[in-house]
C-alpha positions as CSV (number, residue, x, y, z in Angstrom):
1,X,26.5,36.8,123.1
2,X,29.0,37.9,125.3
3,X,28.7,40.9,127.7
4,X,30.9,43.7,127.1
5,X,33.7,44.9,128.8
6,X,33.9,48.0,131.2
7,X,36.2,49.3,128.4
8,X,34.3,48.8,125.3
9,X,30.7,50.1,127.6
10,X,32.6,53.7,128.3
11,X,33.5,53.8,124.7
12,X,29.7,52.7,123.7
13,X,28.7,55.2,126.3
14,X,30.9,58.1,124.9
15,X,30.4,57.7,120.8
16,X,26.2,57.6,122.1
17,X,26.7,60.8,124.1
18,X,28.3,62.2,120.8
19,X,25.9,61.3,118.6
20,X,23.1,62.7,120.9
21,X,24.8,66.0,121.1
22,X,25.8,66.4,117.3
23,X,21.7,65.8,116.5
24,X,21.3,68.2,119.2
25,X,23.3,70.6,117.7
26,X,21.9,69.9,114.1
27,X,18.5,70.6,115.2
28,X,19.4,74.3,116.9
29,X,21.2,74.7,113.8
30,X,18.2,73.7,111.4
31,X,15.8,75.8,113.5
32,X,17.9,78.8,113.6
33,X,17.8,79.3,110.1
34,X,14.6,79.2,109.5
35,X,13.7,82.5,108.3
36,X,16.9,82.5,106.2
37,X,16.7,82.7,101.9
38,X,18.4,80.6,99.3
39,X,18.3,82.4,96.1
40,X,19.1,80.3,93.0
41,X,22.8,80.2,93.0
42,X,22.9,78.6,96.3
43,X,19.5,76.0,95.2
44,X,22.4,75.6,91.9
45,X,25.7,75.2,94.1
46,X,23.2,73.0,96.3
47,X,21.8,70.8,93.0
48,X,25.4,70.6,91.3
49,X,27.1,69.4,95.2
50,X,24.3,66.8,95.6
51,X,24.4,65.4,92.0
52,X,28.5,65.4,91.2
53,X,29.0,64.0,95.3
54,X,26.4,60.9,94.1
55,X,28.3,60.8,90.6
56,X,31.5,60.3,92.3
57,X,30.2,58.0,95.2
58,X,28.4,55.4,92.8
59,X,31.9,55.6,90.5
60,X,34.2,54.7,93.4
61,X,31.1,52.1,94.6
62,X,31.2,50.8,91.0
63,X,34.7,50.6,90.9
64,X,35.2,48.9,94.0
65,X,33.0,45.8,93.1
66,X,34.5,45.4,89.6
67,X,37.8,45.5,91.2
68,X,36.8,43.1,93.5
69,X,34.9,41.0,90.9
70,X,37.8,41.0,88.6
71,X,40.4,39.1,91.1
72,X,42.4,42.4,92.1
73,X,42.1,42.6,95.4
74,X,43.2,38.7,95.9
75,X,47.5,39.8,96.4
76,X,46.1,42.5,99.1
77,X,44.4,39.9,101.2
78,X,46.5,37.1,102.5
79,X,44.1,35.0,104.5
80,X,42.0,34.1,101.4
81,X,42.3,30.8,99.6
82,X,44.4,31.6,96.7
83,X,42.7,31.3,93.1
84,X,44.0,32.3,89.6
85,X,42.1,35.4,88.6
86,X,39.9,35.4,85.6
87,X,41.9,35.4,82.5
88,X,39.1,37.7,80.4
């Protein structure tokens, strides 16, 4: 493995620093609401967010490897061997 440069350490150093203070920030966020109420249109707008943002996610997932399956992609990627794509 080669040792990084002083470059790529500051930017290591700087996305870790980030990271540390958005979990910081998430956690006095979290415990700052504690004593804070959903009713049931927010557990609803919560349920529907989670469910259609998975929907859509697993779609575009799905989509993405049958593209990729199918011989789509091949014209967008020059540095692959060149194959017919499946005539079915």
């Amino acid at each position: 493995m080669r040792s990084l440069s002083p470059g790529q350490l500051a930017l290591l150093l700087i996305l870790v620093a980030i990271l540390l203070l958005t979990g910081y920030w998430a956690l006095s966020v979290w415990n700052a609401t504690d004593d804070v109420a959903m009713d049931k249109h927010g557990w609803i707008a919560l349920i529907l967010g989670t469910v259609f943002s998975l929907i859509i996610g697993c779609g575009l997932m799905a989509l993405m490897f049958f593209s990729s399956r199918s011989g789509y992609d091949e014209a967008a990627d020059p540095f692959r061997n060149r194959k017919e794509p499946p005539t079915d």
